[in-house]
Backbone and ligand atoms as CSV (ligand in chain L), in Angstrom:
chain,resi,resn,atom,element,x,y,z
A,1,UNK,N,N,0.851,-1.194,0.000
A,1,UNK,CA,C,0.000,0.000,0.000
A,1,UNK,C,C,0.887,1.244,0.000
A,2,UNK,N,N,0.865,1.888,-1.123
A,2,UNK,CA,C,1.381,3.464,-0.881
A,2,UNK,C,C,0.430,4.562,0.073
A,3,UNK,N,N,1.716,5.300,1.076
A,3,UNK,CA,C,1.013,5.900,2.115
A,3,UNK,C,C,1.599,7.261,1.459
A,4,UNK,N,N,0.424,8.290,1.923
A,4,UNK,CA,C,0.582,9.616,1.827
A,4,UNK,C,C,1.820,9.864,2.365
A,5,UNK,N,N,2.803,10.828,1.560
A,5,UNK,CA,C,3.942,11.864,2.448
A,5,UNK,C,C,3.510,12.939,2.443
A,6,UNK,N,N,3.634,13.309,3.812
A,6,UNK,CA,C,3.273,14.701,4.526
A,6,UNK,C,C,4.579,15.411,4.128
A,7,UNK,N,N,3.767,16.609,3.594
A,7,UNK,CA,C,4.767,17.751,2.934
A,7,UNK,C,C,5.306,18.854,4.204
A,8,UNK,N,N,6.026,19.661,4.088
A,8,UNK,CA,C,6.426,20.898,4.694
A,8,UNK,C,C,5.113,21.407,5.262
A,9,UNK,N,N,5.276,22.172,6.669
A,9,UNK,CA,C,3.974,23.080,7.212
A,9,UNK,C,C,2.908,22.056,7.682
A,10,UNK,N,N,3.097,20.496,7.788
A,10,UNK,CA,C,2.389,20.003,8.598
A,10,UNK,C,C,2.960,19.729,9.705
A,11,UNK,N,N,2.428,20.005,10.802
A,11,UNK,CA,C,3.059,20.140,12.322
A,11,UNK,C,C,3.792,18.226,12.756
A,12,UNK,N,N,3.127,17.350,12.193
A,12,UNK,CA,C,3.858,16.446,12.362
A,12,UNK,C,C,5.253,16.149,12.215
A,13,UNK,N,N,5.846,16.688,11.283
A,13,UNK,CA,C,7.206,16.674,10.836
A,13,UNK,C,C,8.034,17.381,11.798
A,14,UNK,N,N,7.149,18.774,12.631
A,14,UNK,CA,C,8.197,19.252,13.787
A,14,UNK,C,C,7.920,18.181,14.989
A,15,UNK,N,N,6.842,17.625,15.577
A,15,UNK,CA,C,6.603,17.011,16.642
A,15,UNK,C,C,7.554,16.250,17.215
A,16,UNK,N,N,8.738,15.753,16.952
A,16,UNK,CA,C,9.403,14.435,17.618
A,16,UNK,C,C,8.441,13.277,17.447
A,17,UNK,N,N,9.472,12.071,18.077
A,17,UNK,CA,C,8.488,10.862,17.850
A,17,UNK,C,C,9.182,10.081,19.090
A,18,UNK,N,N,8.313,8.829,19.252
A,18,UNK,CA,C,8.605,8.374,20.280
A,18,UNK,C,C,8.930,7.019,20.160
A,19,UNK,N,N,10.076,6.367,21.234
A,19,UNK,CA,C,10.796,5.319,20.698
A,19,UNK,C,C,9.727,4.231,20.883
A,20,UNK,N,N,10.240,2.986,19.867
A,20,UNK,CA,C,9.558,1.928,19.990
A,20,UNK,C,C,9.827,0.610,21.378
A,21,UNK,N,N,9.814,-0.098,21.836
A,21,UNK,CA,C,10.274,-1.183,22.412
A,21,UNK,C,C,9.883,-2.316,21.498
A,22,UNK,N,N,10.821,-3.046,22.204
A,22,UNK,CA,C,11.776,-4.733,21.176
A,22,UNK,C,C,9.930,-5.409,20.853
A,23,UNK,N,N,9.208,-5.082,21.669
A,23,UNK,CA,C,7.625,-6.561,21.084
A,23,UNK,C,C,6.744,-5.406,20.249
A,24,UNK,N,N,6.984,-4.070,20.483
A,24,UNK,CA,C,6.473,-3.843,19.596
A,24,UNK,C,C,6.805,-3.709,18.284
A,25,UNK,N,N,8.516,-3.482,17.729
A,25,UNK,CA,C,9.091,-3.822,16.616
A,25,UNK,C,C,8.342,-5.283,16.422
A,26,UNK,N,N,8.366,-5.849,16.959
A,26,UNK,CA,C,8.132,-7.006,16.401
A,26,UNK,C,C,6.800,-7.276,15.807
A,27,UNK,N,N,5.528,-6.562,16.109
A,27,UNK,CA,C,4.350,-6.684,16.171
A,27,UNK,C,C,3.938,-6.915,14.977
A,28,UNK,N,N,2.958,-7.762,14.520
A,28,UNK,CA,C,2.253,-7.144,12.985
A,28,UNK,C,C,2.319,-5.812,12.597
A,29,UNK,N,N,1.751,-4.861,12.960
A,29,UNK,CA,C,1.384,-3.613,12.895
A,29,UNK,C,C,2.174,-2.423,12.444
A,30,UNK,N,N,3.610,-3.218,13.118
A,30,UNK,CA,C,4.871,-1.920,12.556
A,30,UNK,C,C,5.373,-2.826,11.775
A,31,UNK,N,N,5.608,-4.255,11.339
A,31,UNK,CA,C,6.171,-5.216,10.542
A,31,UNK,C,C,5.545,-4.662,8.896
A,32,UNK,N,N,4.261,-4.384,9.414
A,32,UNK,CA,C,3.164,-4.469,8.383
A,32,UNK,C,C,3.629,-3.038,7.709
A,33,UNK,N,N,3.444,-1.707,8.693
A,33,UNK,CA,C,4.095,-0.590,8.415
A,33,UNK,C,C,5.295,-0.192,7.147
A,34,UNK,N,N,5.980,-1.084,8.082
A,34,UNK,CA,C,7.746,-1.696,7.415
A,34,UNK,C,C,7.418,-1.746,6.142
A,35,UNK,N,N,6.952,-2.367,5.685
A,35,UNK,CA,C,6.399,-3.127,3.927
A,35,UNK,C,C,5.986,-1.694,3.303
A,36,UNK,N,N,4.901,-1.310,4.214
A,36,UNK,CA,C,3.690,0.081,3.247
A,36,UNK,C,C,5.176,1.591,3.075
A,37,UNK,N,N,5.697,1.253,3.990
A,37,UNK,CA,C,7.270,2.712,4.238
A,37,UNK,C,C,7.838,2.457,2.986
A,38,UNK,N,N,8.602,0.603,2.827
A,38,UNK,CA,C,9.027,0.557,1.610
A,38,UNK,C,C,8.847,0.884,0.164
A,39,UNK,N,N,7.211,0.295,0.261
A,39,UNK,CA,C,6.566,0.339,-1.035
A,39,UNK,C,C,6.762,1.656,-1.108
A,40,UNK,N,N,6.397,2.823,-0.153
A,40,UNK,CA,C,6.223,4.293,-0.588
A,40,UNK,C,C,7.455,5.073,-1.096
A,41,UNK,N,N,8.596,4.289,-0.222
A,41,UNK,CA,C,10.039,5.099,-0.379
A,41,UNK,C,C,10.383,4.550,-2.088
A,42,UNK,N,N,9.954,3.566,-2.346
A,42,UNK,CA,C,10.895,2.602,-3.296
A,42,UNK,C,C,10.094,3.854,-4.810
A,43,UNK,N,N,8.290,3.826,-4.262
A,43,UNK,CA,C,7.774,4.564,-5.457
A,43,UNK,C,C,8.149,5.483,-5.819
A,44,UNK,N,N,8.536,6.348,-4.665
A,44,UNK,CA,C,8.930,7.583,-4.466
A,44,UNK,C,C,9.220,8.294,-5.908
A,45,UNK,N,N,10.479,8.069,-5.805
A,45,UNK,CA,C,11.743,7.672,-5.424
A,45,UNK,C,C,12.003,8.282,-4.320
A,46,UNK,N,N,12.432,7.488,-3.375
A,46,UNK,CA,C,13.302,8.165,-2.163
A,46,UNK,C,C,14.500,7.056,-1.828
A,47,UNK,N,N,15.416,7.511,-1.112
A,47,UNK,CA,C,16.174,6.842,-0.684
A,47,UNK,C,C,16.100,6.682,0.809
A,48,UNK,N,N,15.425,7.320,1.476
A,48,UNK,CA,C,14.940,6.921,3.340
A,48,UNK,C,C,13.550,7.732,3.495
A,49,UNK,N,N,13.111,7.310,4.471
A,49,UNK,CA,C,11.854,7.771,4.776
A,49,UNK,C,C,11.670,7.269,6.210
A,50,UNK,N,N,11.384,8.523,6.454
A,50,UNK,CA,C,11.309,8.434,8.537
A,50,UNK,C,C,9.546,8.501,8.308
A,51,UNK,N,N,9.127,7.633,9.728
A,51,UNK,CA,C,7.724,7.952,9.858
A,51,UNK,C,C,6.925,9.083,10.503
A,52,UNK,N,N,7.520,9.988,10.923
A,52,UNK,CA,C,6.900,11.649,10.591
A,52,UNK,C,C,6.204,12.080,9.477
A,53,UNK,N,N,7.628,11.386,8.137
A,53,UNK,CA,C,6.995,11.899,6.959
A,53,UNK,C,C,5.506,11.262,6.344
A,54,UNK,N,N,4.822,9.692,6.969
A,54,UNK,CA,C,3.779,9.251,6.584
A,54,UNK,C,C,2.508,9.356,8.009
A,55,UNK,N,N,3.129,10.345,8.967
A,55,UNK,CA,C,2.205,10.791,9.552
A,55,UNK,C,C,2.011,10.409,10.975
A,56,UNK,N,N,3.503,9.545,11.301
A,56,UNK,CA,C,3.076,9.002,12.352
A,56,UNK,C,C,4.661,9.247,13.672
A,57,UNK,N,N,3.980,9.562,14.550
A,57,UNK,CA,C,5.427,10.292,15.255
A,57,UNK,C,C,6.070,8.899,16.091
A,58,UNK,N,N,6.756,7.896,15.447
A,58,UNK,CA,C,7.092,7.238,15.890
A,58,UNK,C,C,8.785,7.112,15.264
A,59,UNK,N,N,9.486,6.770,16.240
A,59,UNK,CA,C,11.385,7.120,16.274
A,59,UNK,C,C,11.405,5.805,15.351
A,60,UNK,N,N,11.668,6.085,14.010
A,60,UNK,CA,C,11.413,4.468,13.495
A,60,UNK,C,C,11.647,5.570,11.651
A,61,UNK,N,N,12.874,4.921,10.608
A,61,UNK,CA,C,12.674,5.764,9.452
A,61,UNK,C,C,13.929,4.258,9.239
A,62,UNK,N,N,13.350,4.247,7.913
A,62,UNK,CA,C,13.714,2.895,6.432
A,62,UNK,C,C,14.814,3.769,5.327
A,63,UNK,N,N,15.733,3.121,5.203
A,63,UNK,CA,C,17.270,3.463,4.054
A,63,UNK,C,C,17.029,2.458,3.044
A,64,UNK,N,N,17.317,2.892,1.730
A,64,UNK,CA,C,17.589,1.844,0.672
A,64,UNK,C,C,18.294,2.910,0.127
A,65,UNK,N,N,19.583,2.662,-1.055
A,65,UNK,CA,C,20.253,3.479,-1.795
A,65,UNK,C,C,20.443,2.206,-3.101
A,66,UNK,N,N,20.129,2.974,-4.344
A,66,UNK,CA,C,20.927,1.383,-5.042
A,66,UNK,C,C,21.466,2.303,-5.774
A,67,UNK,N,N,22.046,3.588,-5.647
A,67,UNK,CA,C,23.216,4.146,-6.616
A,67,UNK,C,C,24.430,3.935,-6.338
A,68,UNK,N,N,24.826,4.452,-7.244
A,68,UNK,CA,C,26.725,4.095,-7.110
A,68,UNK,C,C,27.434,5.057,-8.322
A,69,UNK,N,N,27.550,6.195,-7.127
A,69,UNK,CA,C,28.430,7.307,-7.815
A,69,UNK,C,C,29.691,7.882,-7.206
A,70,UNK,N,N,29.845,7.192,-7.624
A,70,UNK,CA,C,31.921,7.485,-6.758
A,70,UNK,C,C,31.756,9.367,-6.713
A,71,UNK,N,N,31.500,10.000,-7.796
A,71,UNK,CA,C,31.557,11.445,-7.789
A,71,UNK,C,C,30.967,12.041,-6.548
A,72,UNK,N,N,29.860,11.385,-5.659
A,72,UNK,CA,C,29.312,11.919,-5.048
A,72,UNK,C,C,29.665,11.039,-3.349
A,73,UNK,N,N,30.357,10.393,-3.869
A,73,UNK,CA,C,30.930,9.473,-2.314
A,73,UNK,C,C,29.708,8.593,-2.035
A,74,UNK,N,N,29.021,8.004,-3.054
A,74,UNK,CA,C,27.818,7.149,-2.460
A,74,UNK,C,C,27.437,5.978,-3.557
A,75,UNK,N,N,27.544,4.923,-2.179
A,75,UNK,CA,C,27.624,3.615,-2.750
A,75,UNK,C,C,26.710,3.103,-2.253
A,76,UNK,N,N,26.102,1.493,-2.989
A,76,UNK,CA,C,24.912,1.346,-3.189
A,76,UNK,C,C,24.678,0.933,-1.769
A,77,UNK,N,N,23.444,1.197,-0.771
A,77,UNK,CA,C,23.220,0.851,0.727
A,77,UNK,C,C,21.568,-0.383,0.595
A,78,UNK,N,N,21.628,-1.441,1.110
A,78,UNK,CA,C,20.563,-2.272,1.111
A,78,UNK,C,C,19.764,-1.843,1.807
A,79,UNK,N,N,18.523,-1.878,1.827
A,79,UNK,CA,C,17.609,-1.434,2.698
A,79,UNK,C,C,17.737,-1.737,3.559
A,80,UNK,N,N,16.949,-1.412,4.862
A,80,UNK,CA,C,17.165,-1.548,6.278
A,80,UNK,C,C,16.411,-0.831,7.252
A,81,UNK,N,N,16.098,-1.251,8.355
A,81,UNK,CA,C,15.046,-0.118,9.162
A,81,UNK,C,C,16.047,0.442,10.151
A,82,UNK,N,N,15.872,1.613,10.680
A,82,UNK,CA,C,16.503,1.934,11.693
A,82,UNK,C,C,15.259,2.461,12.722
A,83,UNK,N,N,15.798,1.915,14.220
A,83,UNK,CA,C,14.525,2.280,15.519
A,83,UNK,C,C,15.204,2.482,16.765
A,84,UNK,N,N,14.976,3.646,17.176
A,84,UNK,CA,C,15.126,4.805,18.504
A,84,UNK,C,C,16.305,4.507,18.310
A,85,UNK,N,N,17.090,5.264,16.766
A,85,UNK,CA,C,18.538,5.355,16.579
A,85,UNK,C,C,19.275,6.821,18.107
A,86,UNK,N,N,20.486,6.724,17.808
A,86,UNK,CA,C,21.099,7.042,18.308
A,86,UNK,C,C,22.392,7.458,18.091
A,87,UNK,N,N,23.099,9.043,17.453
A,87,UNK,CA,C,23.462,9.557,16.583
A,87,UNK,C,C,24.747,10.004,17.354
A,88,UNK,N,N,26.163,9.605,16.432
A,88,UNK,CA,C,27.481,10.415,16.925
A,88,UNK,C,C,28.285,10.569,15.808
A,89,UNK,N,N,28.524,11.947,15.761
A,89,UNK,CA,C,29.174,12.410,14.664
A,89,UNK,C,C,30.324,12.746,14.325
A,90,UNK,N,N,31.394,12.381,13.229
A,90,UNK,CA,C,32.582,12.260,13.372
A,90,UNK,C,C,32.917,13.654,12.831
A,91,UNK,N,N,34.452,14.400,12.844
A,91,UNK,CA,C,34.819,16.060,13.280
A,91,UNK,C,C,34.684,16.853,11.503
A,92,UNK,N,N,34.859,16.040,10.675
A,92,UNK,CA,C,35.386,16.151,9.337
A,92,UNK,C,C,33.881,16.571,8.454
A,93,UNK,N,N,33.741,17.842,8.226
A,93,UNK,CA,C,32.195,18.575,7.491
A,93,UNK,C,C,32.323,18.340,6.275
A,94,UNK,N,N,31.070,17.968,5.260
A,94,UNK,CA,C,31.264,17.954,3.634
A,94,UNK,C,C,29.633,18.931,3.406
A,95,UNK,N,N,29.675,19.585,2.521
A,95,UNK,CA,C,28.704,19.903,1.946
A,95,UNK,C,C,28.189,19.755,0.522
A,96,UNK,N,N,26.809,19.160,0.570
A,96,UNK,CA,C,26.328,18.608,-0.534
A,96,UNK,C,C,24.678,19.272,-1.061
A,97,UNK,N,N,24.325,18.857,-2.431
A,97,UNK,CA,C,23.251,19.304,-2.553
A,97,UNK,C,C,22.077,18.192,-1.829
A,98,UNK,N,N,20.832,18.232,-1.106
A,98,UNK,CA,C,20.299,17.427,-0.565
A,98,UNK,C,C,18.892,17.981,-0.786
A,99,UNK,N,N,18.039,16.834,-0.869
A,99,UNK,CA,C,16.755,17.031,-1.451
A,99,UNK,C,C,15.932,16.230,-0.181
A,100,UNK,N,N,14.600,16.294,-0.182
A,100,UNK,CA,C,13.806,15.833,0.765
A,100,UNK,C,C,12.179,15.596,0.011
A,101,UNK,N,N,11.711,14.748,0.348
A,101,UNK,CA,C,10.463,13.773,-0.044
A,101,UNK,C,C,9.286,14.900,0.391
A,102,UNK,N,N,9.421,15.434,1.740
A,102,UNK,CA,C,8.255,16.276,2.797
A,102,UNK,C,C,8.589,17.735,1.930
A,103,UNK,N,N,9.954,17.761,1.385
A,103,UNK,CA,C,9.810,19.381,0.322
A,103,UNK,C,C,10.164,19.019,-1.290
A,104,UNK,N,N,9.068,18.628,-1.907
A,104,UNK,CA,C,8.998,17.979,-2.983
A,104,UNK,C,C,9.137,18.670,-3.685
A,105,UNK,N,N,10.309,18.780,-4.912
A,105,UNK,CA,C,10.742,19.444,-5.857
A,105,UNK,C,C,12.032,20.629,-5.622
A,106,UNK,N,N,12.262,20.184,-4.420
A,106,UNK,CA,C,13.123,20.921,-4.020
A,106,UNK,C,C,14.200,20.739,-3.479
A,107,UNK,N,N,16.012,22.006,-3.955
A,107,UNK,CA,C,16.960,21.182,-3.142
A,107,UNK,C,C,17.662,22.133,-2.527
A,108,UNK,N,N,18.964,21.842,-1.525
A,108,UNK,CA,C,19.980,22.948,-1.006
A,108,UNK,C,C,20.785,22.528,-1.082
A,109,UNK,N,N,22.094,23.036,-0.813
A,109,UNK,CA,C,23.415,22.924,-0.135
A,109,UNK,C,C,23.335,22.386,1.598
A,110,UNK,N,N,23.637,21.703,1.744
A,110,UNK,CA,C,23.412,21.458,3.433
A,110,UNK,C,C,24.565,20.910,3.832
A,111,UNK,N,N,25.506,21.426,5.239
A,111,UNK,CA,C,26.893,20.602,5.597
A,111,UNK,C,C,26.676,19.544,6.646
A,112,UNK,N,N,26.982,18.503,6.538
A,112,UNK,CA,C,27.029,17.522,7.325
A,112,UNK,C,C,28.416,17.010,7.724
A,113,UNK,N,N,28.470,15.886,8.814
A,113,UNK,CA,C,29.370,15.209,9.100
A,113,UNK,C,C,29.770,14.274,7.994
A,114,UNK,N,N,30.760,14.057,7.293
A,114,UNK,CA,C,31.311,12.996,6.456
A,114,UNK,C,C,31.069,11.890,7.309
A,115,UNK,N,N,31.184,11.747,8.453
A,115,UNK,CA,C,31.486,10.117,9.047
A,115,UNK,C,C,30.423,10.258,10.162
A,116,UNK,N,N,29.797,8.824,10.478
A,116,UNK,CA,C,28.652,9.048,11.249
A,116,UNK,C,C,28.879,7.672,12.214
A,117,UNK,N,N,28.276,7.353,13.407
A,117,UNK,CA,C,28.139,5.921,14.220
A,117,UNK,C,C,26.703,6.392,14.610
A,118,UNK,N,N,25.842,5.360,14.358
A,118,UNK,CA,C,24.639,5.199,14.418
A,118,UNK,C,C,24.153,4.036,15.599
A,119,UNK,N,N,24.212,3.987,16.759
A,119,UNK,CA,C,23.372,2.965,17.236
A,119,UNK,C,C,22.048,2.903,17.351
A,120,UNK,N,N,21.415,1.717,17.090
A,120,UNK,CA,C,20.005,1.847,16.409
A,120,UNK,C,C,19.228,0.068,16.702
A,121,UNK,N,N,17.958,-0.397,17.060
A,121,UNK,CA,C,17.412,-1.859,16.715
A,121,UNK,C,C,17.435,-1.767,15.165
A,122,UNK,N,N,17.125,-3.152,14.944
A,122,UNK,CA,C,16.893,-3.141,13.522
A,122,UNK,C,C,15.394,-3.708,13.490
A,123,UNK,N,N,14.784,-4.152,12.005
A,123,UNK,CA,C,13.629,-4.190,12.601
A,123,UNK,C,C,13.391,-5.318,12.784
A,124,UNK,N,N,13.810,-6.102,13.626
A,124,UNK,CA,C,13.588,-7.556,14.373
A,124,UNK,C,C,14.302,-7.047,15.876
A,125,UNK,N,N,14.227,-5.534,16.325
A,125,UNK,CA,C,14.215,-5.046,17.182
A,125,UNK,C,C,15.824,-5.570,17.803
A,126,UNK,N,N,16.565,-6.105,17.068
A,126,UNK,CA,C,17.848,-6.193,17.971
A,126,UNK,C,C,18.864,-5.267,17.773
A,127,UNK,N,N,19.332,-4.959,18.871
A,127,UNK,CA,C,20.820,-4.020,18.685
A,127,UNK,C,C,21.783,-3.855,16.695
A,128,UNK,N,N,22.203,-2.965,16.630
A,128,UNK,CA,C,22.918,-2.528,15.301
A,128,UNK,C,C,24.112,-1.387,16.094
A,129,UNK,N,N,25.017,-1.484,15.413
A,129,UNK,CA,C,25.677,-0.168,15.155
A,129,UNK,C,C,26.431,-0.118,13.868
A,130,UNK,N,N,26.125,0.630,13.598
A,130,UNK,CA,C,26.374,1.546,11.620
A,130,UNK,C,C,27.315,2.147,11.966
A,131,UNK,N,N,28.392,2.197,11.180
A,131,UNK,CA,C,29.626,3.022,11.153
A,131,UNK,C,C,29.626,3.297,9.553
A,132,UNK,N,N,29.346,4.812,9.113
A,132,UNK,CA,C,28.806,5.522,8.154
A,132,UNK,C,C,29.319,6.099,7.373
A,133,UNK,N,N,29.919,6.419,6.111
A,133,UNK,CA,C,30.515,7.732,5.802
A,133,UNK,C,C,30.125,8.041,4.081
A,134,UNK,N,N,30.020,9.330,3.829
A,134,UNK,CA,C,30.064,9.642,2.260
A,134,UNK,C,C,28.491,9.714,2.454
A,135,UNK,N,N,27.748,9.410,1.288
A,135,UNK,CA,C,26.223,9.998,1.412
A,135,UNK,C,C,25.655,9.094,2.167
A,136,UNK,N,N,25.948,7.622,2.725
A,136,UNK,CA,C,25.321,7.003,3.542
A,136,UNK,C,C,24.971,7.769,5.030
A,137,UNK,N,N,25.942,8.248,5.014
A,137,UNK,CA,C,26.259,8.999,6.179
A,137,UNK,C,C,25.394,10.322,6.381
A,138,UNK,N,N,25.216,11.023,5.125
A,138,UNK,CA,C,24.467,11.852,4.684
A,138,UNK,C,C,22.692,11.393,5.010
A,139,UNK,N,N,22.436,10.425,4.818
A,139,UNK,CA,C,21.201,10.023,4.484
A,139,UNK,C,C,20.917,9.526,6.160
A,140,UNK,N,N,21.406,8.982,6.755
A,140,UNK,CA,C,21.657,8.658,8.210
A,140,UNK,C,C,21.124,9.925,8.665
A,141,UNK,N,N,22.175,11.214,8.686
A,141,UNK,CA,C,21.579,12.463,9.508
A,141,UNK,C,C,20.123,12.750,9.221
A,142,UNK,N,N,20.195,12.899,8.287
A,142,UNK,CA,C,18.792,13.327,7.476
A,142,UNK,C,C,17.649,12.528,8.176
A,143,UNK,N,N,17.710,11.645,8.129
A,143,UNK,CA,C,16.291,10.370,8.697
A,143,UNK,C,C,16.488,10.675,9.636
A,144,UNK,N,N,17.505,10.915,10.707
A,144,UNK,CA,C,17.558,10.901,11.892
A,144,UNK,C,C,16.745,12.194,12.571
A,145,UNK,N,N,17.341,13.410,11.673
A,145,UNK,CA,C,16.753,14.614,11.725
A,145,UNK,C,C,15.311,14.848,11.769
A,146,UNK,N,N,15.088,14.084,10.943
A,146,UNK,CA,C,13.132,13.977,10.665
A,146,UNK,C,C,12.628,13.164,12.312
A,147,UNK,N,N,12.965,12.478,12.922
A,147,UNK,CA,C,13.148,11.608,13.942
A,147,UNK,C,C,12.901,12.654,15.186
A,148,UNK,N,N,13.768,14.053,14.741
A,148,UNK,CA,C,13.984,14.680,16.048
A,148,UNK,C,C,13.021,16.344,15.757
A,149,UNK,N,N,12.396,15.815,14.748
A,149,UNK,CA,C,11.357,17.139,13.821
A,149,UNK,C,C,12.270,18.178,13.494
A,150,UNK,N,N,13.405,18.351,12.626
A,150,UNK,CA,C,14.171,18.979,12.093
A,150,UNK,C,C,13.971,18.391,10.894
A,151,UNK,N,N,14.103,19.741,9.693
A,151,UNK,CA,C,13.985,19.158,8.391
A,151,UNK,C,C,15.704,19.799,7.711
A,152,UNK,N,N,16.109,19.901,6.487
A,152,UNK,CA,C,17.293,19.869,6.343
A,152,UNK,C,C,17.256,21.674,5.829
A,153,UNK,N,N,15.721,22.115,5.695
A,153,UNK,CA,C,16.172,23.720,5.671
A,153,UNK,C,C,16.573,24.391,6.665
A,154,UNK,N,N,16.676,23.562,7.840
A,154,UNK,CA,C,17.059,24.174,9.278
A,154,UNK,C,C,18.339,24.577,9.030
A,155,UNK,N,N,19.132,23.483,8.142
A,155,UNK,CA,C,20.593,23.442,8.395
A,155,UNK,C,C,21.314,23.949,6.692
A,156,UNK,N,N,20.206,24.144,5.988
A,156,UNK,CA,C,20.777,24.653,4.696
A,156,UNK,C,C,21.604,26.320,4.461
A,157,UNK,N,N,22.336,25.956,3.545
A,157,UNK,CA,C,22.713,27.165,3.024
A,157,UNK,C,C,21.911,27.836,2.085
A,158,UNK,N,N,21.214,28.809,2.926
A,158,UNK,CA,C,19.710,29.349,2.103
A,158,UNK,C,C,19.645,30.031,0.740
A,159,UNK,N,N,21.288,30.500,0.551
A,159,UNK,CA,C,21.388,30.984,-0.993
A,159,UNK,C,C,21.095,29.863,-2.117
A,160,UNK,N,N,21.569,28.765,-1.449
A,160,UNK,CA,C,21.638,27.439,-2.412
A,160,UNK,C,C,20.018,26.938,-2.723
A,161,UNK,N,N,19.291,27.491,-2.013
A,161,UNK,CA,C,18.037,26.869,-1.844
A,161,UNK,C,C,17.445,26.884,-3.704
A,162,UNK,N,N,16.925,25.764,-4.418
A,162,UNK,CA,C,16.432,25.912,-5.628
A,162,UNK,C,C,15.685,24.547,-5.839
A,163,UNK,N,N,14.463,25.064,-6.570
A,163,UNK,CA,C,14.002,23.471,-7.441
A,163,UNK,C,C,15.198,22.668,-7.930
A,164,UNK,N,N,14.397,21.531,-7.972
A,164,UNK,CA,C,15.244,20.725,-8.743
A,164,UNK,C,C,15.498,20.671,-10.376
A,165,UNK,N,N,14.663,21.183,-10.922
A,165,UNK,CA,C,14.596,21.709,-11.923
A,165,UNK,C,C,15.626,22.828,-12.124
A,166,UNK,N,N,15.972,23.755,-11.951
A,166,UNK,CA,C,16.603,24.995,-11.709
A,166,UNK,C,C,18.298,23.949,-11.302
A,167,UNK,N,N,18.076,23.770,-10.494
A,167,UNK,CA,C,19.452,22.749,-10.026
A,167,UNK,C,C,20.240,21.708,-11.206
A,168,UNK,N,N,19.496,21.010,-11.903
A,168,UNK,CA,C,19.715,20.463,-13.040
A,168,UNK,C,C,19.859,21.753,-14.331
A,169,UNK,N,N,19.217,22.528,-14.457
A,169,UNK,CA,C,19.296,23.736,-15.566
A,169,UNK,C,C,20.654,24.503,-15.439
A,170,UNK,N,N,20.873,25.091,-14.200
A,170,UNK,CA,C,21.961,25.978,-13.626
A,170,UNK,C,C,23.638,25.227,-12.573
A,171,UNK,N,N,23.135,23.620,-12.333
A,171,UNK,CA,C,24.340,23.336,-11.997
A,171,UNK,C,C,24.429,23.344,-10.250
A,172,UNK,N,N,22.966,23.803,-9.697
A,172,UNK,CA,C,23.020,24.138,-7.998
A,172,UNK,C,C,24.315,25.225,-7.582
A,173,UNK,N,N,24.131,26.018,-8.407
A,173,UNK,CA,C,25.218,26.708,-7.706
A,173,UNK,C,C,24.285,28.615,-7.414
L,1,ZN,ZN,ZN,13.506,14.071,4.302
């Protein structure tokens, strides 16, 4: 089932969310979730999708990447759930153009950590830790961000701000 993404200016996306425990990862209900997140991210196109963005304030957001562009430091990432992650960031900043699903058609400049450690359940609710870097790493903050109701214009470089259209025409600069 494809689920609605909640765009920019709906108060859900600032709210926070709240962590899951190990039986309820496990439950039908968020298992079931799991599947409808995929189907939506995969239609998207997206490459992660936190559940803020389908409406529901729960600490719980899905990664898939299947590109592979050395130019951009990002290699292909298998899907995966991440739940009531837990974020440490390594000293070394990169800035990239970054787009978001909740601001559709639209991109910035935004600086992040190159290198990331993620502790996180997975979704069979057991312990993970992710050791991150290049756009994986990128995509990590980002979900995480949505997690903590921060979106990535918080942290953009607002001159950079442009459609994606405009970005492809002019180069994002
Ligand atoms: Zn997003």
């Amino acid at each position: 089932m494809l689920l609605k993404i909640v765009q920019v200016g709906d108060p859900i996306l600032r709210a926070g969310t709240q962590p899951l425990g190990r039986d309820e990862i496990r439950s039908a209900e968020i298992q079931q979730l799991i599947e409808w997140m995929r189907e939506t991210m995969r239609d998207a196109p997206g490459v992660g999708l936190a559940a803020p963005q389908i409406g529901l304030p729960l600490r719980l957001a899905i990664i898939e990447d299947k590109a592979d562009a050395p130019e951009l430091d990002r290699k292909p990432v298998p899907f995966h759930v991440i739940v009531n992650p837990t974020l440490t960031l390594g000293g070394e900043m990169v800035e990239q153009m970054e787009g978001c699903l909740s601001l559709d058609g639209f991109q910035a400049k935004v600086r992040r950590a190159k290198a990331v450690k993620v502790e996180a359940l997975s979704h069979a609710g057991d312990p993970v830790t992710i050791e991150a870097d290049g756009w994986y790493a990128r995509i990590l903050q980002h979900e995480i961000d949505h997690l903590d109701g921060h979106l990535y214009i918080d942290r953009m470089d607002t001159r950079t701000f442009t459609t994606v259209r405009n970005s492809l025409r002019f180069g994002g600069q």
